[in-house]
C-alpha positions as CSV (number, residue, x, y, z in Angstrom):
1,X,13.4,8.7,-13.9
2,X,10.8,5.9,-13.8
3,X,7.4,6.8,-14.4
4,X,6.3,4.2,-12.2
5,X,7.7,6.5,-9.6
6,X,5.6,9.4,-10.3
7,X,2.2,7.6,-10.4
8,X,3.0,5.0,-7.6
9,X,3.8,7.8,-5.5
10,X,0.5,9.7,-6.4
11,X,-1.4,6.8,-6.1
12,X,0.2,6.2,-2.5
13,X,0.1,9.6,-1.0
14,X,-3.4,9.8,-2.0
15,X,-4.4,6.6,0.1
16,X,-2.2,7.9,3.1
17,X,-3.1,11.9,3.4
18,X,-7.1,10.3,3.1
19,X,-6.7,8.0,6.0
20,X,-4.2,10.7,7.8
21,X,-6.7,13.4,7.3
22,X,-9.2,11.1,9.3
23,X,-6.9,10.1,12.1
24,X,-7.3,13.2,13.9
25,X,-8.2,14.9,16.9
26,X,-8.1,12.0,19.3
27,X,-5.9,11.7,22.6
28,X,-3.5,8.7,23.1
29,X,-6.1,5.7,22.5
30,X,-7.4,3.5,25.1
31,X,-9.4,4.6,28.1
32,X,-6.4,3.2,30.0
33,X,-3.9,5.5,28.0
34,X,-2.4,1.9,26.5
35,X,-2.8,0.4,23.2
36,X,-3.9,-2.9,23.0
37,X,-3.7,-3.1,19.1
38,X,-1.3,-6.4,19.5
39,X,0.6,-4.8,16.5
40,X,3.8,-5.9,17.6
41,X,2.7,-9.6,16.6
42,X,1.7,-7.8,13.3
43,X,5.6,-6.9,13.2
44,X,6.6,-9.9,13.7
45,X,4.2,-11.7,10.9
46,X,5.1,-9.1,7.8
47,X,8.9,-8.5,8.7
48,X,9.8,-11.9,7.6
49,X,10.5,-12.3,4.0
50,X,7.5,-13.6,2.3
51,X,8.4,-16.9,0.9
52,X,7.0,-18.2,-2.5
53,X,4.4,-21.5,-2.0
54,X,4.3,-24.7,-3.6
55,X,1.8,-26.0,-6.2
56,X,0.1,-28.1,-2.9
57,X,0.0,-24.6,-1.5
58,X,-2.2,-23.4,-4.7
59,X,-5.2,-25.6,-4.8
60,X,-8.3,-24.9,-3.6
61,X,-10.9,-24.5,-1.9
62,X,-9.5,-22.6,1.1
63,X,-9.7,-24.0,4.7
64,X,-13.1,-23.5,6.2
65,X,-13.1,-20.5,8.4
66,X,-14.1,-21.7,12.2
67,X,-18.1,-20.8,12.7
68,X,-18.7,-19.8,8.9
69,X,-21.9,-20.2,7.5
70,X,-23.4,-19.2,4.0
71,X,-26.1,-16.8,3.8
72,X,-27.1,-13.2,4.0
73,X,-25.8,-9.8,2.5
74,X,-23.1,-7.9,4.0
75,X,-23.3,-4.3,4.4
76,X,-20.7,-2.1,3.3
77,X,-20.4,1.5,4.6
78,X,-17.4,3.7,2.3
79,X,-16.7,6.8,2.4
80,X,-15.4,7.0,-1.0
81,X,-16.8,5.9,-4.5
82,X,-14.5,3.5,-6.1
83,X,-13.0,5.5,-9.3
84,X,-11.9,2.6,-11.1
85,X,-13.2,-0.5,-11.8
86,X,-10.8,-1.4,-14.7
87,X,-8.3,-3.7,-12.8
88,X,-5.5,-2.5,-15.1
89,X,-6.7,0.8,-13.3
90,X,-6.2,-0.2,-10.3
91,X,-3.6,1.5,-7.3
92,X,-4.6,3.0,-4.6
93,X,-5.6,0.7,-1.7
94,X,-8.9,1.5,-1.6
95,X,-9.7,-1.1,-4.3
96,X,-7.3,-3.8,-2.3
97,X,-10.5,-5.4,-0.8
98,X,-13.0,-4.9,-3.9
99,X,-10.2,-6.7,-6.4
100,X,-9.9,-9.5,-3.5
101,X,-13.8,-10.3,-4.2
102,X,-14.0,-9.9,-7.8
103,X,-11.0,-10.3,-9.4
104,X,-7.9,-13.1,-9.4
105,X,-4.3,-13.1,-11.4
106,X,-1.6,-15.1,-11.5
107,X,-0.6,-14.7,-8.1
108,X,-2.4,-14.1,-4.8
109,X,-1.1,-13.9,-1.1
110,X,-2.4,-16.7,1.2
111,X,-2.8,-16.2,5.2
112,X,-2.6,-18.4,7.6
113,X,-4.6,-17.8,11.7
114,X,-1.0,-16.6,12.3
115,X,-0.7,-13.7,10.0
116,X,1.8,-15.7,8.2
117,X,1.5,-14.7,4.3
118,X,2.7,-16.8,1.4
119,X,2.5,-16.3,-2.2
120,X,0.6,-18.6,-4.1
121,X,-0.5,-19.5,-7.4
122,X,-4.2,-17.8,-8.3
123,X,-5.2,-18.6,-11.7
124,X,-1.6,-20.5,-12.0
125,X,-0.5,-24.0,-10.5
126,X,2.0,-22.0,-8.5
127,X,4.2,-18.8,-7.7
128,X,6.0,-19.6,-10.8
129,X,9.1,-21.2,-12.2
130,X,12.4,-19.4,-12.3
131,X,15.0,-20.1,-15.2
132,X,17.8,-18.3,-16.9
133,X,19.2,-16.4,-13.5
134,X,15.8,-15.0,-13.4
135,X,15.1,-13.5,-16.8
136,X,13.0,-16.2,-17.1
137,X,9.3,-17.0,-15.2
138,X,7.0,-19.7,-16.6
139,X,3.1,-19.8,-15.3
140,X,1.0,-23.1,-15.9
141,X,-3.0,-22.5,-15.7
142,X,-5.2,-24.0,-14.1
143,X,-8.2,-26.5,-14.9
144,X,-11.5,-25.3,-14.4
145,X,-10.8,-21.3,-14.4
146,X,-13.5,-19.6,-15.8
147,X,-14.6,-15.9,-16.1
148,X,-18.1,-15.1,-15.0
149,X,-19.6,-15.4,-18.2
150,X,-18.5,-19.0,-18.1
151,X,-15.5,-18.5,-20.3
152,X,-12.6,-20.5,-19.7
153,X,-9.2,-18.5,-18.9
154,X,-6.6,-19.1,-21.1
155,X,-3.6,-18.1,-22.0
156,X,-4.6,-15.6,-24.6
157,X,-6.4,-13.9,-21.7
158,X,-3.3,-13.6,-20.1
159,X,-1.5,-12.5,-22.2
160,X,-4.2,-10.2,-23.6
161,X,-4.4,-8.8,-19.8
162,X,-0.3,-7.5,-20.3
163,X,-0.2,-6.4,-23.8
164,X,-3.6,-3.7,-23.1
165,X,-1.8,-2.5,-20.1
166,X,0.8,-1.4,-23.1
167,X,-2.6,1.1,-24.7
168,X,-2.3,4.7,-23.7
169,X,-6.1,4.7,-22.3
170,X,-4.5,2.7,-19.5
171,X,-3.0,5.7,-17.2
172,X,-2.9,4.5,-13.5
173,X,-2.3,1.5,-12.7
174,X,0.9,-0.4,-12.3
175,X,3.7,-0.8,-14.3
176,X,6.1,-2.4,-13.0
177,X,5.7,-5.4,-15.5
178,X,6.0,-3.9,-18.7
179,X,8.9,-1.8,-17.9
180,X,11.4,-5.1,-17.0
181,X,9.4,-6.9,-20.2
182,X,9.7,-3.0,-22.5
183,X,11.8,-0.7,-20.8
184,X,12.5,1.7,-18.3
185,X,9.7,4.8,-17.9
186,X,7.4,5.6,-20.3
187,X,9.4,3.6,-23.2
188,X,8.1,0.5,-22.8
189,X,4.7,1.8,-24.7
190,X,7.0,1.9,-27.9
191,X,7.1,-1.4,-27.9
192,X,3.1,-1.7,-28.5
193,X,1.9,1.7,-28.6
194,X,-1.7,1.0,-29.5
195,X,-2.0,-2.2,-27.1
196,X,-3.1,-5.7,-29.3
197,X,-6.3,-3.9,-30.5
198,X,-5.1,-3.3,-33.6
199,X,-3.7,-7.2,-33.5
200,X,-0.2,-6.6,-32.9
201,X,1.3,-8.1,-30.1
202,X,4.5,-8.8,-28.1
203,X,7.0,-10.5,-29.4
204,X,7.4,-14.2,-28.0
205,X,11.1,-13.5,-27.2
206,X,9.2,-11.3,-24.4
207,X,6.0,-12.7,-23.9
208,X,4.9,-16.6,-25.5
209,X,2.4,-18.7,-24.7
210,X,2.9,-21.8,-27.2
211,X,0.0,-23.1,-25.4
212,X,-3.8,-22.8,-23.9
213,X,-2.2,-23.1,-20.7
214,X,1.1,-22.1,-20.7
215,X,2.5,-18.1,-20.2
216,X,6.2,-17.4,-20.0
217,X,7.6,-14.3,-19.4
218,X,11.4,-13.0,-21.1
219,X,13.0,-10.1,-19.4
220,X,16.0,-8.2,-20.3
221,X,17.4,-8.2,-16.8
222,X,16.8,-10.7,-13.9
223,X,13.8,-10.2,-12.0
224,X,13.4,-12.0,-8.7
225,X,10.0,-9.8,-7.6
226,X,7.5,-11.1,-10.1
227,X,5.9,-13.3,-8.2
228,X,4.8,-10.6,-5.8
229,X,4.1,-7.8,-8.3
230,X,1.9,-10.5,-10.6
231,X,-0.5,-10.1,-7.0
232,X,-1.1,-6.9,-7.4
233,X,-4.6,-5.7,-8.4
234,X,-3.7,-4.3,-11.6
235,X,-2.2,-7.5,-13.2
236,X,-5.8,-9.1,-12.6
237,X,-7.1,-11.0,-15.7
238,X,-9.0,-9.0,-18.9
239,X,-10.5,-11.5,-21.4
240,X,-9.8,-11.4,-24.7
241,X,-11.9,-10.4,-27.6
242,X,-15.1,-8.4,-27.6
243,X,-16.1,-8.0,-23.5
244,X,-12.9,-6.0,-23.4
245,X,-14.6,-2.6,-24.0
246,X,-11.2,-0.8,-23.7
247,X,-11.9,2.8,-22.0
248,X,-15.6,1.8,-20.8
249,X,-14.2,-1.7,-19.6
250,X,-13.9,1.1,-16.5
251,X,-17.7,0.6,-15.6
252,X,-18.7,-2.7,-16.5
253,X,-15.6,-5.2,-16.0
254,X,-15.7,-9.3,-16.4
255,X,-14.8,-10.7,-13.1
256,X,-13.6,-14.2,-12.2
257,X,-13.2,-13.4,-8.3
258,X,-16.2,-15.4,-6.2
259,X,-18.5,-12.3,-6.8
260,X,-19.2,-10.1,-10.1
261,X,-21.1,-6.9,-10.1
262,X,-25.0,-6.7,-10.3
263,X,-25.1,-2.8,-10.4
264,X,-22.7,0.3,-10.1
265,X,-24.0,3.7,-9.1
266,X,-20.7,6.0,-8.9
267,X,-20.5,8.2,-6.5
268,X,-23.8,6.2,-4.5
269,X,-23.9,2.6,-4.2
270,X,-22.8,-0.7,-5.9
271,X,-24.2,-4.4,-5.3
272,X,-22.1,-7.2,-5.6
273,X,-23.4,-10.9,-6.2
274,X,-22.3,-14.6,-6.5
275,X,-20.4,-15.4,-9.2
276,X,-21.5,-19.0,-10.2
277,X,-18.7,-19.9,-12.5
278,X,-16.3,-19.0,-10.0
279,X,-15.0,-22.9,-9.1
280,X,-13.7,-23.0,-5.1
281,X,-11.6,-25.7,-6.1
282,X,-9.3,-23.5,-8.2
283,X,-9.0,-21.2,-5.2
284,X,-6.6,-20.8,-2.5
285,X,-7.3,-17.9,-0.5
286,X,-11.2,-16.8,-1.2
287,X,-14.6,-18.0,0.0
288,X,-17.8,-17.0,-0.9
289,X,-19.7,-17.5,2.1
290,X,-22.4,-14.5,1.9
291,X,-24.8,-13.9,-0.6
292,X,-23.8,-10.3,-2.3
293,X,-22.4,-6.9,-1.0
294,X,-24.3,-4.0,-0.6
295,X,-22.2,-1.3,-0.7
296,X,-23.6,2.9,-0.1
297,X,-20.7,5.4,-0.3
298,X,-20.2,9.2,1.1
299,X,-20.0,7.6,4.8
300,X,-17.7,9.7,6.4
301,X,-15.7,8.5,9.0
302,X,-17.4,9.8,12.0
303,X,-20.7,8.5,10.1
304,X,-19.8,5.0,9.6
305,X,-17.8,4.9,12.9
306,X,-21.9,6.1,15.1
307,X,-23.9,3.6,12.8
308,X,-21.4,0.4,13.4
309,X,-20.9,1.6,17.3
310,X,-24.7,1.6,17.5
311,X,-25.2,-1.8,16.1
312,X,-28.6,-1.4,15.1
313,X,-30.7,-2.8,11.8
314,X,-28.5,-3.2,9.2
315,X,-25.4,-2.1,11.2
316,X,-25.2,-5.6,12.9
317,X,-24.2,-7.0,9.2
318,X,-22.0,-4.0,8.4
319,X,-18.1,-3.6,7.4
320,X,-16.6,-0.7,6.2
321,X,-13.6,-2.0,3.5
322,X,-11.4,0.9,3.9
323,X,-13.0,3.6,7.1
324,X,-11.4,3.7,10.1
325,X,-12.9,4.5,13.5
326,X,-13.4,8.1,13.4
327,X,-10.4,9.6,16.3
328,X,-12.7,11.7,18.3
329,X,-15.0,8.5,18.7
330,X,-12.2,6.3,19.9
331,X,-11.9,6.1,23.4
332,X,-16.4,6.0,22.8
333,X,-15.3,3.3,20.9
334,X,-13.1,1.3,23.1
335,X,-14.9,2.2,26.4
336,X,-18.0,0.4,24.9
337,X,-18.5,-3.2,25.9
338,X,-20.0,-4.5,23.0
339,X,-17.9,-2.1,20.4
340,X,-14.7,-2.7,22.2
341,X,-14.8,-6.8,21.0
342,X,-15.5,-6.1,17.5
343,X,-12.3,-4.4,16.2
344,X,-9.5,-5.1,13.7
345,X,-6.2,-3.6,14.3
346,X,-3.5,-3.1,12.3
347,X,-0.6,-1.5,10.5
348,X,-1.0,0.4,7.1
349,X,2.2,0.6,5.2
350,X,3.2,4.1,5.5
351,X,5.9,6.2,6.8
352,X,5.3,9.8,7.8
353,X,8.7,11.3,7.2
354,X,9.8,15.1,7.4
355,X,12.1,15.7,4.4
356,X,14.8,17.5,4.4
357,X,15.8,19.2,1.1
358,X,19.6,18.3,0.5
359,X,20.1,20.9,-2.2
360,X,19.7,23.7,0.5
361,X,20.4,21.9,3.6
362,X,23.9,20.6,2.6
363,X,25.4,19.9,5.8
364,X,24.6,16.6,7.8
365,X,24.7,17.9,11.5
366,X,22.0,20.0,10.6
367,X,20.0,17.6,9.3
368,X,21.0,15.6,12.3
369,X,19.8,19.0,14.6
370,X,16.4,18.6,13.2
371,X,15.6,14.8,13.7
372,X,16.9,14.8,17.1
373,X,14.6,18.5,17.6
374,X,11.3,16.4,15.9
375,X,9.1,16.3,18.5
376,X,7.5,12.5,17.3
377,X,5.2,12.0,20.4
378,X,3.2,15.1,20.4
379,X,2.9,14.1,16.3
380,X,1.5,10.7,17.1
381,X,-0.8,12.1,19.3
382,X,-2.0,14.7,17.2
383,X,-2.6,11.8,14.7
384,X,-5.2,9.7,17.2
385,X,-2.4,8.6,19.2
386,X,-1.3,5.0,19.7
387,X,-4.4,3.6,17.9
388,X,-3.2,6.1,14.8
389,X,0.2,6.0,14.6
390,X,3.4,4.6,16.3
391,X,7.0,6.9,16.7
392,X,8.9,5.6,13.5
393,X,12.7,5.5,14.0
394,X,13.6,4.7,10.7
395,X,12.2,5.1,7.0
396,X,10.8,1.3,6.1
397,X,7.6,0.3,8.0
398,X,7.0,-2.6,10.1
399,X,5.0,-3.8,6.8
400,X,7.9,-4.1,4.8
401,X,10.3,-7.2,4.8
402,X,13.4,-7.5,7.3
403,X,12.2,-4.6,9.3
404,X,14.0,-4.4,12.5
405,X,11.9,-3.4,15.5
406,X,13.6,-1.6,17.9
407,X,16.5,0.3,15.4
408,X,16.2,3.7,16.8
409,X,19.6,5.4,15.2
410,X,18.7,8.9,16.3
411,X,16.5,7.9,20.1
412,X,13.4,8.7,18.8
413,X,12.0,6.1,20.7
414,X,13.8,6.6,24.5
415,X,13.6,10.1,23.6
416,X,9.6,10.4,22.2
417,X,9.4,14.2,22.4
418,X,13.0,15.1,20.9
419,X,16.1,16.2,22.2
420,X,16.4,20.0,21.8
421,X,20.1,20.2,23.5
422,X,21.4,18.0,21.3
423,X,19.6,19.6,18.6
424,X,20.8,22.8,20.0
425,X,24.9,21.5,19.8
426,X,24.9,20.3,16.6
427,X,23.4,23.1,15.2
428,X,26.1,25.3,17.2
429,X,28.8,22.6,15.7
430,X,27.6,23.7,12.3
431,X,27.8,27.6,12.5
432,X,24.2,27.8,12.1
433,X,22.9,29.0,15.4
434,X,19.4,31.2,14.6
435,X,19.5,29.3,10.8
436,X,16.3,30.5,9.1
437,X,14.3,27.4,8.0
438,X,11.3,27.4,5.6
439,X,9.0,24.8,6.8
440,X,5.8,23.8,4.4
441,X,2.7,22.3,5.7
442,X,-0.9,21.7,3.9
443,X,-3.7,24.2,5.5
444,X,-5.5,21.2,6.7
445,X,-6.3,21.0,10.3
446,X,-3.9,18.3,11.4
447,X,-1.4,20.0,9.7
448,X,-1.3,23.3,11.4
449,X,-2.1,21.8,14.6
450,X,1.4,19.5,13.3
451,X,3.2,22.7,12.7
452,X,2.8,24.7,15.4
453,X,4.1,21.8,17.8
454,X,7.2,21.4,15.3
455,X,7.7,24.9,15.1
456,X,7.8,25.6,18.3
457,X,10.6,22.4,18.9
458,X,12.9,23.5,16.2
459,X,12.8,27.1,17.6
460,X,13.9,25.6,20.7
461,X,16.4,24.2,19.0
462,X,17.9,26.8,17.9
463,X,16.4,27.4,14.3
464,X,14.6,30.2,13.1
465,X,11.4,28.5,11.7
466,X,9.6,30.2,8.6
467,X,6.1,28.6,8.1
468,X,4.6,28.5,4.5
469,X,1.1,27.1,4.3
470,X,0.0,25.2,1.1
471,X,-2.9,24.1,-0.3
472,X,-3.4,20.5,0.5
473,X,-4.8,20.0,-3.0
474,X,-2.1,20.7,-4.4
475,X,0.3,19.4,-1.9
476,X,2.5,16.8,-3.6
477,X,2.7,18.6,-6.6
478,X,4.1,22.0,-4.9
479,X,6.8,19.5,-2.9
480,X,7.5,17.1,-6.1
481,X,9.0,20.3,-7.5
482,X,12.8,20.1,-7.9
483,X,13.3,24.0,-7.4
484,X,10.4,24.0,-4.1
485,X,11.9,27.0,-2.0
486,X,11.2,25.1,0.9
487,X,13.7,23.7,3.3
488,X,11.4,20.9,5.3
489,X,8.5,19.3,5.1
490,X,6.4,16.3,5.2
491,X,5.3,13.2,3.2
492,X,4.6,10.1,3.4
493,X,5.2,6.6,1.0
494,X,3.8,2.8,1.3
495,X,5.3,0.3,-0.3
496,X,3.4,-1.3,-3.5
497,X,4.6,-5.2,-1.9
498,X,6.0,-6.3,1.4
499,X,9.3,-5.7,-0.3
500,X,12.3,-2.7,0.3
501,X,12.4,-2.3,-3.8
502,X,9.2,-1.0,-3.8
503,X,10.5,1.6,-1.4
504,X,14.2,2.8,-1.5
505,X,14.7,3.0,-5.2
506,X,12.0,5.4,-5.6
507,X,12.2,7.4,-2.6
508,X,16.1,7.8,-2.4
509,X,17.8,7.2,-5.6
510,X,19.5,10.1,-7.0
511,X,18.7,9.3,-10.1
512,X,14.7,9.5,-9.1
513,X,15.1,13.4,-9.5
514,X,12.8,15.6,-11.6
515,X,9.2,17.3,-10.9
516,X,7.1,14.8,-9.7
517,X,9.1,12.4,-8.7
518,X,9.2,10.9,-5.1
519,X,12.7,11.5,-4.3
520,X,11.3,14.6,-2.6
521,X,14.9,14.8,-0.4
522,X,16.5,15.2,-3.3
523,X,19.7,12.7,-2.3
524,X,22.3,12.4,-4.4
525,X,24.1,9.9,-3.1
526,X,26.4,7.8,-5.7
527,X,26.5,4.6,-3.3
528,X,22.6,4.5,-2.9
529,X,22.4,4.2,-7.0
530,X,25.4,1.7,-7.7
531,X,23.9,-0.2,-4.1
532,X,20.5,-0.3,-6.1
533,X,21.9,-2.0,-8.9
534,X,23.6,-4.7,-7.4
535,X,21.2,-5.6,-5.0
536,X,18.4,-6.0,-7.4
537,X,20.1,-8.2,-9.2
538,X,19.9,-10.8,-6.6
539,X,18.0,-13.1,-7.0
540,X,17.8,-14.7,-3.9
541,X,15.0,-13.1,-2.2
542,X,16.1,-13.6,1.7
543,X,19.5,-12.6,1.1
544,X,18.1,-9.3,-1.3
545,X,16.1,-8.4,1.5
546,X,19.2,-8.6,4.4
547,X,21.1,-6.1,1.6
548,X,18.5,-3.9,1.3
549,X,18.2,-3.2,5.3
550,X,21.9,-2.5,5.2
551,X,21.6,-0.1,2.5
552,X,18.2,1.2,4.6
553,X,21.1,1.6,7.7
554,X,23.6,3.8,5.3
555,X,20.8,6.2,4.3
556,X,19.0,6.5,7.8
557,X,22.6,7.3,9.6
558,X,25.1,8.0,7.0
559,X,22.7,10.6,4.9
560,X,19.7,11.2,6.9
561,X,17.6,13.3,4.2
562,X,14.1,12.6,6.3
563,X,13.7,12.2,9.8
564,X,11.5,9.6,10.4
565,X,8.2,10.5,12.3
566,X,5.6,8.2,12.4
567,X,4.6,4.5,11.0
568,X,0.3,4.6,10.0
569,X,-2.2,2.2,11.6
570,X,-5.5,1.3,11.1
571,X,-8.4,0.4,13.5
572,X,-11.5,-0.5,11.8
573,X,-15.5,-1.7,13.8
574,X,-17.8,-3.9,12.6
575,X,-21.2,-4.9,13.1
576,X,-22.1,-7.8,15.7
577,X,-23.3,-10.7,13.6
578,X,-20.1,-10.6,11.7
579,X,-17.9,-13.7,11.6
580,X,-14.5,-14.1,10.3
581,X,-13.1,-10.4,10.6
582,X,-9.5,-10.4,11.1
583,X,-6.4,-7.8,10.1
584,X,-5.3,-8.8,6.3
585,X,-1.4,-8.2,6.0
586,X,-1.5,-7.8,2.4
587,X,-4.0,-5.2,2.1
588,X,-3.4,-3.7,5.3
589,X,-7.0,-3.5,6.2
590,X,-10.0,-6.3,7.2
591,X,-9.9,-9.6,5.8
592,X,-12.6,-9.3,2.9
593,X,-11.7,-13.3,2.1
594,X,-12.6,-14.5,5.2
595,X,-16.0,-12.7,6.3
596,X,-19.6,-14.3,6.8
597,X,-22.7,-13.2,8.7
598,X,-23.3,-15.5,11.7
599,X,-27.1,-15.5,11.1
């Protein structure tokens, strides 16, 4: 078992039941019943393989954004308080958008007007340079790169930045580095149990940088995702030496991003201003058209959703980075003139699955009975409908690479609502005719209103349903259980990158079983393990990513241990006088990089 798992699947569920929880309550969007999200383009951009840039891709600045202007603060309404600002910290994807603005690594996604996203060099030249079948990746800094201070980045920063991620303060964020560098789950820390604070580092057969500017990475296997993971959040940079303040680096951190913090209030407000050492000639992807951020937190959604509808004050200059139009105020929303132009639609990257527990429901026609019985439709709409959610008919999102719109293995999508004959004939097939099945759901309104539509469908089906109600707080934990006593129920996972291995592994290899792990089907299928192995030792990411949709195929139709319910969306408002606000396919909400005021 990887630890990763565990916390990656923590850190994701928490992101997705939050913006779940809000999508509530609303009928099928649209005052026209039709959703005008355009989010089959947004398909069609994320499910080709993201391709790695050239060094011309890296430089900076970005392209000008049509109609920007400098000037101005931009308001920020969030809901919730940020609970990290230690970037080594960093997870969930409600710090996507703060990290974009105050924080760079290694590696950054670039976007063009298209939604096209590449990967490109951040802090380094480029996406990196591959030797020695892939156990090798060499990064080259940049001129000119200088934390906020005024400090130039170097190497020792980087390196600095992977070798703390080692210290056992550092509990949540990412670790998909230091296990190919250290070893598989929590083993890796051996290799530098106190971090470099004591002075002990890595050795140069894993991590060497015989230079200021030079960083090269040695891993025991081949790795072909590097490039994509060094983008993450959490592998942002930490200098070396004093301003690393180790646990309290958590309130006060050193940014290099375009903007650095003025003032931090948890749990009220935080003000973000220029950061004048930040060089737009080093930088690919950001701008720093406004002034600052002012940021307030504890707007709910149906709070945020009123003030940016009523485009009043300082609502006209107001984003939210992570709320969502509040359901119930939806079709307000899209019936309303001025509201209805100032939207940004989009995917999020998660799957609403019901999971079927394998080590009680053994037989496949069974399993088979209950996806066809899943009434998806009545889900979605119970979710805020097509603005909330779209009928998923298999288990990797339109986010993730390769996905194949239209693969529909069980007719979730010509049959919306379910198919309780067929339900009803396999389940006869399988001896089980009046089978008793012990459905959990959280006692959170949209889940009871979700169970009583799906209990009433698999009764129809045949089944004799047994609802158990569970505490949403402690939700996941109660279904990461290995011995649950339930038979079904729901979750839901996001991938950490556009990329199947950030999925399947954790969420269907049988060797991903144990409490708290995210295997919550428990599968235990030999093929899926040995199919892991040899496709992640490919290094050739387009061909990697065709592999891993045929191993998706096997486990959607040849094991089926979740039916697949519904893929996530987002649709966020903003104020009038904002300029630049577009869907960003990396973090899944509004473009932070690309934002000015137009007055």
């Amino acid at each position: 078992m990887n630890a990763l798992s565990t916390r990656r699947a923590r850190a994701v569920i928490v992101a997705l039941a939050a913006g779940s929880l809000a999508l509530t309550g609303c009928s099928s969007g649209g005052s026209s019943g039709k959703d005008k999200s355009q989010t089959d383009k947004d398909a069609a951009a994320q499910s080709k393989t993201v391709a790695l840039g050239t060094a011309a891709d890296s430089t900076g600045p970005a392209a000008e954004v049509k109609g920007s202007r400098k000037g101005g603060t931009m308001r920020v309404f969030q809901r919730d308080s940020f609970n990290h600002l230690d970037p080594a910290q960093m997870y969930v994807s409600d710090l996507g958008d703060l990290s974009k603005l105050i924080f760079r690594g290694l590696t950054t996604y670039k976007q063009d007007d298209a939604g096209k996203k590449t990967v490109v060099g951040d802090l380094a030249t480029d996406a990196g340079q591959m030797s020695d079948g892939g156990k090798t990746w060499k990064y080259t800094l940049k001129d000119g790169i200088k934390f906020e201070d005024g400090k130039p980045i170097t190497s020792k920063d980087i390196r600095h930045t992977f070798e703390r991620m080692y210290a056992k303060f550092i509990t949540d964020g990412p670790t998909y580095m230091q296990t190919w560098l250290s070893g598989e789950g929590t083993t890796y820390r051996k290799a530098l149990p106190d971090g470099p604070y004591k002075g002990d580092h890595l050795p140069k057969t894993v991590l060497d940088t015989p230079d200021e500017k030079t960083v090269v990475f040695h891993f025991k296997k081949p790795q072909s995702q590097v490039p994509y993971a060094l983008a993450m959040a959490g592998y942002s940079v930490v200098p070396e030496g004093a301003k690393d303040t180790k646990e309290n680096y958590d309130v006060k951190p050193v940014c290099a991003g375009p903007y650095k913090f003025a003032s931090f209030k948890e749990g009220k407000s935080a003000k973000l201003v220029r950061n004048t050492n930040w060089d737009p000639k080093t930088d690919p992807t950001r701008h720093q058209y406004v002034d600052g951020f002012d940021i307030t937190f504890n707007h709910q959604f149906s709070d945020s959703t009123k003030r940016l509808m009523a485009d009043q004050g300082e609502s006209k200059n107001a984003i939210s980075f992570t709320n969502a139009v509040e359901p119930t105020q939806t079709k307000q929303v899209l019936d309303n003139a001025s509201a209805s132009k100032r939207l940004v639609q989009g995917y999020q990257p998660y799957v609403w699955q019901m999971n079927m527990n394998m080590d009680r429901i053994k037989d496949k026609k069974i399993r088979d009975a209950i996806t066809y019985a899943m009434p998806n439709a009545q889900i979605v709409r119970i979710n805020g409908g097509s603005y909330g959610g779209e009928i998923a008919g298999g288990l990797l999102a339109p986010t993730v690479a390769g996905y194949q719109k239209g693969y529909d293995p069980y007719g979730k999508l010509t049959h919306p609502n379910g198919e309780p004959e067929k339900a009803k004939k396999l389940l006869k097939e399988a001896g089980k005719t009046g089978m008793k099945l012990v459905y959990a759901y959280s006692n959170t309104e949209i889940r009871q209103k979700e169970a009583a539509v799906i209990e009433d469908a698999l009764n129809k089906a045949g089944f004799d349903v047994q609802k158990k109600e569970v505490d949403a707080a402690s939700w996941y934990q109660q279904m990461g259980k290995v011995d649950n006593g339930f038979d079904i129920y729901m979750t839901g996972w996001g991938q950490d990158w556009a990329d199947a291995s950030t999925v399947i592994p954790p969420s269907y290899d049988p060797r991903q079983i144990q409490d708290g792990a995210a295997n919550y089907s428990h599968v235990r299928d030999k093929h899926i393990s040995e199919e892991i192995d040899r496709i992640q030792k490919i290094t050739d990411i387009k061909q990697q990513t065709a592999e891993w949709q045929k191993l998706h195929k096997y486990i959607v139709e040849k094991v089926n241990p979740a039916a697949p319910v519904f893929y996530t969306k987002t649709l966020q408002l903003h104020g009038s006088n904002v300029g630049g606000a577009r869907y960003n396919s990396d973090t899944n909400y509004m473009d932070v990089n690309t934002l000015f005021l137009k007055k």
